[in-house]
C-alpha positions as CSV (number, residue, x, y, z in Angstrom):
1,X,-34.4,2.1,-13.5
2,X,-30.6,2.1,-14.5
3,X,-27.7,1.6,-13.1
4,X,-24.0,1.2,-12.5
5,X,-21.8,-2.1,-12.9
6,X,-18.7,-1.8,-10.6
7,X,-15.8,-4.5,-10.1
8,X,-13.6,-3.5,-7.2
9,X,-10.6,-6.0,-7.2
10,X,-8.7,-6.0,-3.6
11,X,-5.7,-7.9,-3.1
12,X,-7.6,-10.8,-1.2
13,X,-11.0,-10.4,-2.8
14,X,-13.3,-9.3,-5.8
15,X,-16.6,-8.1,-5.8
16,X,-19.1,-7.0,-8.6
17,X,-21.7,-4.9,-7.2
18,X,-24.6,-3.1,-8.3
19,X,-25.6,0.4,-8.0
20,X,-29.0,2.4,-8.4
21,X,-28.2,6.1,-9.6
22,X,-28.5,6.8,-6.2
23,X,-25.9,4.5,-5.3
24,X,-27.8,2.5,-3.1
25,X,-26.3,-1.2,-3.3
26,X,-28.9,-3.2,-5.1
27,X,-26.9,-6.5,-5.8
28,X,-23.7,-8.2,-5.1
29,X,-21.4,-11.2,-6.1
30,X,-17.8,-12.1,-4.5
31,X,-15.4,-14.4,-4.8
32,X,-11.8,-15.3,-3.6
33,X,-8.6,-13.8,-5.4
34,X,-5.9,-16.4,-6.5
35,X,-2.8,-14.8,-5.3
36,X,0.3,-16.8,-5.2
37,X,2.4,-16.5,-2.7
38,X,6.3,-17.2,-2.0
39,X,8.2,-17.6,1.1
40,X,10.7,-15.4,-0.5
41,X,8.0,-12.4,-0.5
42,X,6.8,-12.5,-4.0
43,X,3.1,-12.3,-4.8
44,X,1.9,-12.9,-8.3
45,X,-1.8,-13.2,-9.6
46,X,-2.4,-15.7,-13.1
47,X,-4.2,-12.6,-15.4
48,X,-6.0,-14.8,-17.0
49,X,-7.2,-16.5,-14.1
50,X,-8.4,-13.1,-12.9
51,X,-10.4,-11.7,-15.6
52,X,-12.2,-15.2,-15.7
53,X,-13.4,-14.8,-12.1
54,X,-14.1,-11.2,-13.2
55,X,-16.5,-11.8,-15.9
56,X,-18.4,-15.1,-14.2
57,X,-19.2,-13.0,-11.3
58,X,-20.3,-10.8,-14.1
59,X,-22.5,-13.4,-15.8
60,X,-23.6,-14.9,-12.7
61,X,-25.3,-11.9,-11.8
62,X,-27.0,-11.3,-14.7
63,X,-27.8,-14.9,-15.3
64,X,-30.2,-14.4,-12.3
65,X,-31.5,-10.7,-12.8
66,X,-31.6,-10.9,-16.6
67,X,-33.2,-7.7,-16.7
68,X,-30.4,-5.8,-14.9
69,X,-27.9,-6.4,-18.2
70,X,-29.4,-3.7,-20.9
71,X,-30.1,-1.3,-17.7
72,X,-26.0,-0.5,-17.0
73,X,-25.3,2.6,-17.9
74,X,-21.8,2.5,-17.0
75,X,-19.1,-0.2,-16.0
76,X,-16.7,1.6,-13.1
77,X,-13.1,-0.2,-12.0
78,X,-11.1,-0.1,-8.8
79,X,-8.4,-2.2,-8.0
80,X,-5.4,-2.8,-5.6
81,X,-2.9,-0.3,-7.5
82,X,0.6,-0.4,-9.1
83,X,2.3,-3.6,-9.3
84,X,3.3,-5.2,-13.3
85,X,1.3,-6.3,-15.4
86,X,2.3,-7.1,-18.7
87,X,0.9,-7.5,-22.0
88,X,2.3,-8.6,-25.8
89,X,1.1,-7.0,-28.6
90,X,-2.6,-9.9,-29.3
91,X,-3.7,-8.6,-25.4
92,X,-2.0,-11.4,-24.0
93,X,0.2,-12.0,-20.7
94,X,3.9,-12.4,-21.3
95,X,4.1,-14.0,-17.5
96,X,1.9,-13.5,-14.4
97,X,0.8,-10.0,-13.3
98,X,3.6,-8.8,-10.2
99,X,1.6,-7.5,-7.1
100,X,2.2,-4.0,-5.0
101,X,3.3,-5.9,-2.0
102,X,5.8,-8.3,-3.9
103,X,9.6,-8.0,-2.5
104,X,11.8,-9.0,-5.5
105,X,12.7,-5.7,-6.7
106,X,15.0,-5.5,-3.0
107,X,18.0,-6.3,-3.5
108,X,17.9,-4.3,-6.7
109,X,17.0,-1.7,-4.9
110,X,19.8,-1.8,-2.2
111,X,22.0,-1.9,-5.0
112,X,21.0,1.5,-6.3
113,X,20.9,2.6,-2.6
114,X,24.7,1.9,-2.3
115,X,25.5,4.1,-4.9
116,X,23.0,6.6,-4.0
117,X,22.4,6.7,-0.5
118,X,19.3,9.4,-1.0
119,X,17.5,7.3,-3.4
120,X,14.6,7.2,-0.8
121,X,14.5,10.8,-0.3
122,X,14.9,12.0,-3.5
123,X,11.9,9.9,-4.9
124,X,9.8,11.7,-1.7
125,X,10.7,15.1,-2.6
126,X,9.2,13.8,-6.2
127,X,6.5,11.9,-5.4
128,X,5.3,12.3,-2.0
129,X,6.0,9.2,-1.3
130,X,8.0,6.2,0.5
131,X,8.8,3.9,-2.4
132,X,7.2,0.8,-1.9
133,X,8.9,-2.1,-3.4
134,X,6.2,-3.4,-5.7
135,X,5.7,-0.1,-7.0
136,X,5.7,-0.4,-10.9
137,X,8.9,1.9,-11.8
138,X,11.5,-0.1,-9.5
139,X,9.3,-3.4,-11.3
140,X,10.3,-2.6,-14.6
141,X,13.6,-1.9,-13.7
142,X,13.8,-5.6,-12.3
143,X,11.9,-7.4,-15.3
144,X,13.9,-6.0,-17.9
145,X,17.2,-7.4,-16.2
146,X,15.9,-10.3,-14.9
147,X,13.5,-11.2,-17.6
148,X,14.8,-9.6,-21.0
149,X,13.1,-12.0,-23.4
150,X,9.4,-11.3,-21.8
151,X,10.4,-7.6,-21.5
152,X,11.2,-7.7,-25.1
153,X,7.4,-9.8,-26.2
154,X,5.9,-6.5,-23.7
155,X,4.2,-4.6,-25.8
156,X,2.0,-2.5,-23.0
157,X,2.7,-2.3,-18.9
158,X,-0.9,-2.2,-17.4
159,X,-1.9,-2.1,-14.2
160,X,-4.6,-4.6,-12.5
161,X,-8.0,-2.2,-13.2
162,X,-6.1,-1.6,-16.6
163,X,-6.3,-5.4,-17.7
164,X,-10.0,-5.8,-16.6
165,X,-10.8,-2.3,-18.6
166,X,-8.6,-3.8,-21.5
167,X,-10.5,-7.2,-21.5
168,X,-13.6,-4.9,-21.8
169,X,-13.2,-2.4,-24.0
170,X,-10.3,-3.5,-26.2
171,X,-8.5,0.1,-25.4
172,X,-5.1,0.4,-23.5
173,X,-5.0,3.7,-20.8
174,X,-3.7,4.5,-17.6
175,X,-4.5,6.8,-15.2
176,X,-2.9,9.8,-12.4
177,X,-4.3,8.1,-9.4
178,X,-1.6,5.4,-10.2
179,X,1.0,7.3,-12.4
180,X,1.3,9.6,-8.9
181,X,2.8,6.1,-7.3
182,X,4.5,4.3,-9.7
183,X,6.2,6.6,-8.5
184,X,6.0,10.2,-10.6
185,X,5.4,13.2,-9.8
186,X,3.0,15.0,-7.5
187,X,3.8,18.5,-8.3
188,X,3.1,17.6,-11.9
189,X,0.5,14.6,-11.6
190,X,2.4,13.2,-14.1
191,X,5.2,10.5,-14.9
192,X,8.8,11.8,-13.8
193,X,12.0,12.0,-15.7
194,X,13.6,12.6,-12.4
195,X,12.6,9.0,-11.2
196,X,13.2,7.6,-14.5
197,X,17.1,8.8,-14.3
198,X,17.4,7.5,-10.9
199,X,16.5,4.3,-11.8
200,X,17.9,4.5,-15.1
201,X,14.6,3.8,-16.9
202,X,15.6,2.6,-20.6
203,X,13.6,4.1,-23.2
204,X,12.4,1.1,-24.6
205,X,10.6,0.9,-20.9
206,X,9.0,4.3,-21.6
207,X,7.4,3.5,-25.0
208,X,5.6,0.4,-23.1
209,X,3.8,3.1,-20.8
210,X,0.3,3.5,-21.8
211,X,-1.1,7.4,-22.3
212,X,-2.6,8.6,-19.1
213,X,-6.1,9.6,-19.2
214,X,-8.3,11.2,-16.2
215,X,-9.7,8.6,-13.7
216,X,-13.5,10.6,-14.2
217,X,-13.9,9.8,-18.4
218,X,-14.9,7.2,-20.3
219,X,-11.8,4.6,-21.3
220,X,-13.9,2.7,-23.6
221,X,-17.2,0.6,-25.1
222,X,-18.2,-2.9,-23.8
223,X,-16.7,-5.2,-27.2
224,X,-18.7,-7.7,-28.8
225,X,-16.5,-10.5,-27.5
226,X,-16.7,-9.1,-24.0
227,X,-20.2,-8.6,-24.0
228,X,-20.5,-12.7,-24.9
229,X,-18.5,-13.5,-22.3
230,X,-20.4,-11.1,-19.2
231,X,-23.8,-10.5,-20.5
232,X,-23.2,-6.7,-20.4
233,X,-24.8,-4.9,-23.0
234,X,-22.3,-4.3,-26.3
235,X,-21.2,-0.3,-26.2
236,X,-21.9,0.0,-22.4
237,X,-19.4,2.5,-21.5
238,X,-16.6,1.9,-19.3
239,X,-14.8,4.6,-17.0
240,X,-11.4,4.7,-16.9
241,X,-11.7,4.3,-13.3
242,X,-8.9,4.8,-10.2
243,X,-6.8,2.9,-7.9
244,X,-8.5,1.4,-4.8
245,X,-7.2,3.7,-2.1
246,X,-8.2,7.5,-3.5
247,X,-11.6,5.4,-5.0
248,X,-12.5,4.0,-1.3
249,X,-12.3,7.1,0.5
250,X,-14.4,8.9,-2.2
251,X,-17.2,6.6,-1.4
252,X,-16.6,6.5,2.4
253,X,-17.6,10.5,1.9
254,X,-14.2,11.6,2.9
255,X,-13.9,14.3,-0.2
256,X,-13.3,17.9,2.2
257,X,-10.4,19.7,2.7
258,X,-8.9,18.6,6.4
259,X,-11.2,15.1,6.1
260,X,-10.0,12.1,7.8
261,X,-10.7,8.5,7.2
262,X,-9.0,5.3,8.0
263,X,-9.7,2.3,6.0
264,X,-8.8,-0.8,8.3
265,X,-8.2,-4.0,6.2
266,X,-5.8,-6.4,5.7
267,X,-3.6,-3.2,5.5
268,X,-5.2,0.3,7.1
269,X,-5.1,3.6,5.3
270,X,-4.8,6.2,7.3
271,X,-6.1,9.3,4.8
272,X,-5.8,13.0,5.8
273,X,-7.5,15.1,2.5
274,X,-6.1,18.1,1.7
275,X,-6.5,20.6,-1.7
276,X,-2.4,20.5,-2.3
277,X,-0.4,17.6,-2.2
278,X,1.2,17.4,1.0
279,X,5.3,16.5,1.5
280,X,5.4,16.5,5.4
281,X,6.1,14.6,7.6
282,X,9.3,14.3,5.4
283,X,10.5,10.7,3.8
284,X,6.9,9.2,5.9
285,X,4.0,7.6,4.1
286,X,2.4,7.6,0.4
287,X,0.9,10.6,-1.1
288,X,-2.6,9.8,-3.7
289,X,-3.7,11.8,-5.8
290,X,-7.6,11.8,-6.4
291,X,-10.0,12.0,-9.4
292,X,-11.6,14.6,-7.6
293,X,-8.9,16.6,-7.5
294,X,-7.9,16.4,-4.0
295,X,-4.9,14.8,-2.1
296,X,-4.6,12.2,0.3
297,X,-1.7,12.3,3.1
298,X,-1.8,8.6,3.4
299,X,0.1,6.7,6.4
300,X,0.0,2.8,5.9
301,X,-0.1,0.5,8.5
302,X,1.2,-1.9,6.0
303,X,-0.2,-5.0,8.3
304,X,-3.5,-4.6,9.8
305,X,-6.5,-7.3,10.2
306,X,-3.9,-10.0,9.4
307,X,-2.1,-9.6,12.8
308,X,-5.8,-10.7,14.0
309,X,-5.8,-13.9,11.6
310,X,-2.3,-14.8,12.8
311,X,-3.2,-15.3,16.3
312,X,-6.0,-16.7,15.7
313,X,-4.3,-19.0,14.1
314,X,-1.2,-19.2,16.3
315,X,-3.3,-19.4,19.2
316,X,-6.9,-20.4,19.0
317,X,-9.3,-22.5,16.6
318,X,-9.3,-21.6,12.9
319,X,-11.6,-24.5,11.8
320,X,-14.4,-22.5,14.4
321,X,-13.0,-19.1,13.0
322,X,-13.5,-20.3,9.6
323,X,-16.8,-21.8,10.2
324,X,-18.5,-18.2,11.4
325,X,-16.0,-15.4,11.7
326,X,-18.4,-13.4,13.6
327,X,-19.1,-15.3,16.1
328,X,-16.1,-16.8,16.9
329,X,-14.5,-13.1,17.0
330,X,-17.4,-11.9,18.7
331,X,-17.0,-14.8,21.3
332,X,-13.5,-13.5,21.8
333,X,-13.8,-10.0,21.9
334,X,-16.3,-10.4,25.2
335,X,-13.6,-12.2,26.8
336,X,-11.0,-9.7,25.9
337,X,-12.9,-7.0,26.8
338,X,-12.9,-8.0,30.5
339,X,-9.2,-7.5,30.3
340,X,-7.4,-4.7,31.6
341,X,-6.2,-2.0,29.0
342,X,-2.3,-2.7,28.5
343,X,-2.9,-6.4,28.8
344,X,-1.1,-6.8,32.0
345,X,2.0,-5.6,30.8
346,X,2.2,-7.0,26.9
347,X,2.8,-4.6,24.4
348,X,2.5,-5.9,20.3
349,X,4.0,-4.3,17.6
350,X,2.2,-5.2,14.7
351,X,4.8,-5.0,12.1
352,X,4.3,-8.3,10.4
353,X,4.2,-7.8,7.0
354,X,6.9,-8.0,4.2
355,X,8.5,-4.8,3.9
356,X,8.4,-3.5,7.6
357,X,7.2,-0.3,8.5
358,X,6.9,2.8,5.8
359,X,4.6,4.9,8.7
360,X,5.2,6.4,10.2
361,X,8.7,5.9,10.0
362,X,10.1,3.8,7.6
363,X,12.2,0.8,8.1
364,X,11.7,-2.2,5.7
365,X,13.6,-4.4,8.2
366,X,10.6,-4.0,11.0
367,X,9.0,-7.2,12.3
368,X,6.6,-8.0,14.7
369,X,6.9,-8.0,18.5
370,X,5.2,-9.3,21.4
371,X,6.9,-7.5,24.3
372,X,6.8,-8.3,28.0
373,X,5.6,-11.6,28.0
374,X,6.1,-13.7,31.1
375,X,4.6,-17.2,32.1
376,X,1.2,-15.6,33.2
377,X,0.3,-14.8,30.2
378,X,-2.5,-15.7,29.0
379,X,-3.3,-16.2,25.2
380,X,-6.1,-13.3,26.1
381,X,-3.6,-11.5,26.8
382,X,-1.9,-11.8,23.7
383,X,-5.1,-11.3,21.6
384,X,-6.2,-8.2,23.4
385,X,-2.7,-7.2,23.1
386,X,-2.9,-7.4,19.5
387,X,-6.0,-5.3,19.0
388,X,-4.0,-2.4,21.1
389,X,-0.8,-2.8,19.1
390,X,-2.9,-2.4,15.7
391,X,-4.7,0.2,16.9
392,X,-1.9,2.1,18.5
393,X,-0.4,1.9,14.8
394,X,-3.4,3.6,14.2
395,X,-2.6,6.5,16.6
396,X,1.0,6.6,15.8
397,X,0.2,7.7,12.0
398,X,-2.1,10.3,12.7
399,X,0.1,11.9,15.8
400,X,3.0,11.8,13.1
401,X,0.5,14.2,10.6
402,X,0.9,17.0,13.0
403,X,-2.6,17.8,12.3
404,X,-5.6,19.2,13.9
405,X,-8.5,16.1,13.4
406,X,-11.7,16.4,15.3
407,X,-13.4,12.9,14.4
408,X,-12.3,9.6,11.6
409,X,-14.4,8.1,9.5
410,X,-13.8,4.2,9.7
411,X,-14.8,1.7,7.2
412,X,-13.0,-1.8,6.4
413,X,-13.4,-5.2,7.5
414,X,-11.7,-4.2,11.0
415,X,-14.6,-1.1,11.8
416,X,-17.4,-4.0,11.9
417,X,-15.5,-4.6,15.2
418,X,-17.1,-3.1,18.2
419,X,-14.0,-3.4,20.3
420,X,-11.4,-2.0,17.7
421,X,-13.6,1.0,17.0
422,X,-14.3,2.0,20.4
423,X,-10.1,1.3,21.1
424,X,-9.1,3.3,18.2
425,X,-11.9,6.9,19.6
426,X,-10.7,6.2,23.0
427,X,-6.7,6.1,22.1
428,X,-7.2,8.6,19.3
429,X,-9.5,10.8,22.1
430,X,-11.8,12.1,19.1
431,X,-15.3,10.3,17.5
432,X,-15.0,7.6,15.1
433,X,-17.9,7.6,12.8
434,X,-18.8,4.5,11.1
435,X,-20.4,5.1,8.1
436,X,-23.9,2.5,7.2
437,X,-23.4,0.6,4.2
438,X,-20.9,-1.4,2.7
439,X,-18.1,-1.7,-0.2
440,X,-16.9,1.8,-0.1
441,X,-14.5,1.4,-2.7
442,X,-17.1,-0.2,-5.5
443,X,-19.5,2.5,-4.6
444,X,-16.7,4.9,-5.3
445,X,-16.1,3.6,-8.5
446,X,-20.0,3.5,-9.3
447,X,-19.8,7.6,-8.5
448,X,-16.6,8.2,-10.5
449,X,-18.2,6.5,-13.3
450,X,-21.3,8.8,-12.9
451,X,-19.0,11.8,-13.4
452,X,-17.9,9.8,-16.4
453,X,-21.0,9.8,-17.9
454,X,-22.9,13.1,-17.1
455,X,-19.3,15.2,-16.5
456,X,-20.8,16.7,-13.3
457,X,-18.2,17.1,-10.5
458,X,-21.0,17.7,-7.8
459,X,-21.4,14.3,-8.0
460,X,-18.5,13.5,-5.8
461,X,-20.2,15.9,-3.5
462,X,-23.4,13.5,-2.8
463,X,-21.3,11.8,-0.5
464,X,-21.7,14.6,1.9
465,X,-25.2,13.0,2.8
466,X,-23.7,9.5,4.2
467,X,-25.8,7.8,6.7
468,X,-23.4,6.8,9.9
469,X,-24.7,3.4,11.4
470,X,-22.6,4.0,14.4
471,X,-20.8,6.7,16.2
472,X,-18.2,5.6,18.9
473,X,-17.1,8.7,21.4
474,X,-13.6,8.5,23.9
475,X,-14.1,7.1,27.3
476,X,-11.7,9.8,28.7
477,X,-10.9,7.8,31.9
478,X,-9.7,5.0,28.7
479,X,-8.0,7.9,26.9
480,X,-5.5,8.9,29.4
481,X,-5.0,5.3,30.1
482,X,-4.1,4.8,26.6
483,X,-2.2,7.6,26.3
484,X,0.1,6.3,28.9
485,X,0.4,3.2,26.8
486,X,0.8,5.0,23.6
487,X,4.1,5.9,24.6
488,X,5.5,3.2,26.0
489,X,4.3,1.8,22.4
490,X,6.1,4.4,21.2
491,X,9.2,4.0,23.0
492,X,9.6,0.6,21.9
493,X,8.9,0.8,18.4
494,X,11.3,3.6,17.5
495,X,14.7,2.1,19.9
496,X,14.1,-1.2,17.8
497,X,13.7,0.0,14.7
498,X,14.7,3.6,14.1
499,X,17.7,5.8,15.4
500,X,15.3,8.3,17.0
């Protein structure tokens, strides 16, 4: 029997997992990423740090299924994407690796906006996308002013699956899925001069760029040194893998022309594939480009099971919540549930992460609201309030799309709720589909590392074949209920925060 070694590095969490050829999940090990956070909005990561959890979660595994090491027959990598992470010229870090959702590059950013009050658009009409502020172009820009002397010691600007493929393999690449939204260019798939003039890219940036290689080949051999250090077989290939978004929705299944999926974690995805890259609705949402060659409309709710843990922590017991998620959550969902949809009046807009709202409008000055709240209230209210204000976000994406979808395939830590899924069919009025099995985006990696290896396409296309462990279908007496609420939701969100 052989298999496939994928490490799928989220923002919160890694995970090595196991694969048969099949892609059946045969084993898996987790453990707790080390972000460091600011109050200020930044959010770094300590390289080093990571690749050692990397490779003991590595060891660990084969240290008790010694047999499984000289049976990989290809290491695949996903990760949380963009971001800045630099390396000298010995493989080392010059300072700790910059996150996607970091927001240092802002005032930087409003700088250039004064002078160019279409920065924002202009990048869309390149890239597809709203600029997100820990996007690696607008990073570089701010660590060569800010930090010249570790700009200078740069050698190499990698991403995060970069520096675990580097630690591997010894090799330096990047890949589309991420050079798409650095930003670059969609029409190309390829890194923009455009971009690089508005931001006034120095050359001696450019040089530090790695070459760009497709997500679906082989990036490199398992090294000598790396193979001490993880127990992986020296030579075992390694793809050059993808960024975690495109990667995740290739192993939900989601891989068709006019597919939908919505990947609810601690932010939610909100995917719509299509064969072209898609540049409406205009100056909304991100825009990925896929290994498989396909494009994902991609509307970010840029805050979504947090709002959960905020309460919960605002409002009830964490220590209990802590103790067994999934009881305590499933202890308060029944009491929710007896509540009336609209929460007796409460509306939440779940806008509580840095950077606002970029879908499905775009405001990075957005925050948070609980709306309506009187001295009835109870903190039921609130809570059930908060799963109808995250999963009106939801609605208020795919509404924006202007597109004809007839059922969503959910995955993520917030479809393992019962309550959320069935609020999500009966606002969206279409089936929800939760597909059976678990870590989508490591299985994703596992099959683009199979095209790797045996350069067969049709492997993207076993996906097709996904078992669904649940199907939720709209309560239509719930629909129009929620409909009605939608756009009082609606209301409020865009007189706050837009000029609509």
């Amino acid at each position: 029997m052989e298999y496939y070694l994928s490490i799928d590095i989220g923002t919160s969490e890694i995970k090595v997992v196991l694969f048969d050829k099949k892609f059946n999940l045969k084993i898996k090990q987790n453990c707790r990423n080390n972000v460091i956070y600011t109050s200020d909005g930044r959010s770094e990561v300590d390289m080093q740090d990571l690749w050692k959890r990397c490779k003991n979660l590595i060891f660990n595994i084969f240290k008790r299924h010694k047999n499984f090491s000289s049976k990989i027959i290809c290491v695949g990598i996903t990760a949380n994407m963009v971001g800045l992470w630099p390396i000298d010229n010995n493989g080392k870090p010059v300072r700790k690796a910059i996150l996607w959702n970091d927001n240092r590059t802002k005032n930087l950013i409003n700088k250039l906006r004064q002078k160019e009050s279409k920065l924002f658009h202009k990048i869309f009409l390149e890239s597809g996308s709203v600029m997100q502020f820990g996007c690696t172009i607008p990073l570089i820009k701010w660590f060569e002013k800010n930090e010249n002397n570790k700009f200078k010691q740069t050698k190499w600007f990698l991403t995060c699956k970069d520096w675990i493929r580097f630690k591997l393999t010894n090799e330096i690449a990047n890949d589309y899925t991420e050079t798409v939204v650095a930003p670059g260019s969609a029409i190309k798939i390829n890194r923009s001069e455009k971009i690089f003039k508005l931001f006034k890219i120095s050359k001696a940036s450019i040089y530090k760029l790695p070459v760009i290689k497709k997500s679906d080949t082989i990036g490199g051999f398992v090294t000598k040194k790396a193979s001490k250090e993880t127990s992986i077989k020296i030579g075992t290939p390694v793809s050059i893998g993808a960024g975690d978004v495109p990667t995740s929705v290739i192993g939900l299944g989601a891989i068709e022309n006019k597919n939908a999926a919505t990947i609810f974690g601690t932010t939610i995805h909100n995917c719509y594939v299509s064969t072209k890259p898609l540049f409406k609705p205009k100056d909304i949402g991100l825009l990925f480009y896929a290994p498989n060659n396909m494009w994902l409309k991609t509307m970010i709710n840029v805050a979504g099971t947090m709002n959960l843990e905020w309460v919960i922590k605002k409002f009830f017991d964490i220590k209990l919540y802590k103790k067994n998620k999934t009881k305590y959550i499933n202890l308060l969902e029944n009491i929710i549930s007896q509540k009336p949809i609209g929460s007796h009046g409460l509306i939440y807009l779940p806008y509580i992460n840095y950077g606002g709202v970029i879908a499905p409008f775009f405001n990075e000055e957005a925050k948070g609201v609980l709306y309506g709240l009187n001295h009835n209230h109870d903190k039921y209210d609130i809570l059930r309030s908060v799963y109808e204000g995250v999963s009106l976000s939801i609605v208020d994406c795919y509404k924006s799309l202007n597109m004809k979808i007839d059922k969503l395939l959910l995955a993520g830590g917030g479809s393992k709720s019962k309550i959320w899924s069935q609020m999500i069919s009966d606002s969206l009025g279409i089936k929800v589909l939760v597909p059976k099995g678990e870590e989508f985006g490591a299985k994703g990696a596992a099959i683009i590392a199979s095209v790797a290896i045996y350069k067969k396409n049709s492997n993207y296309k076993l996906q097709n074949k996904l078992k669904i462990y649940k199907h939720y279908l709209p309560n239509k007496t719930n629909s129009k209920q929620y409909n009605k609420l939608f756009k009082k939701y609606k209301s409020l969100s865009r007189n706050l925060f837009t000029n609509v």
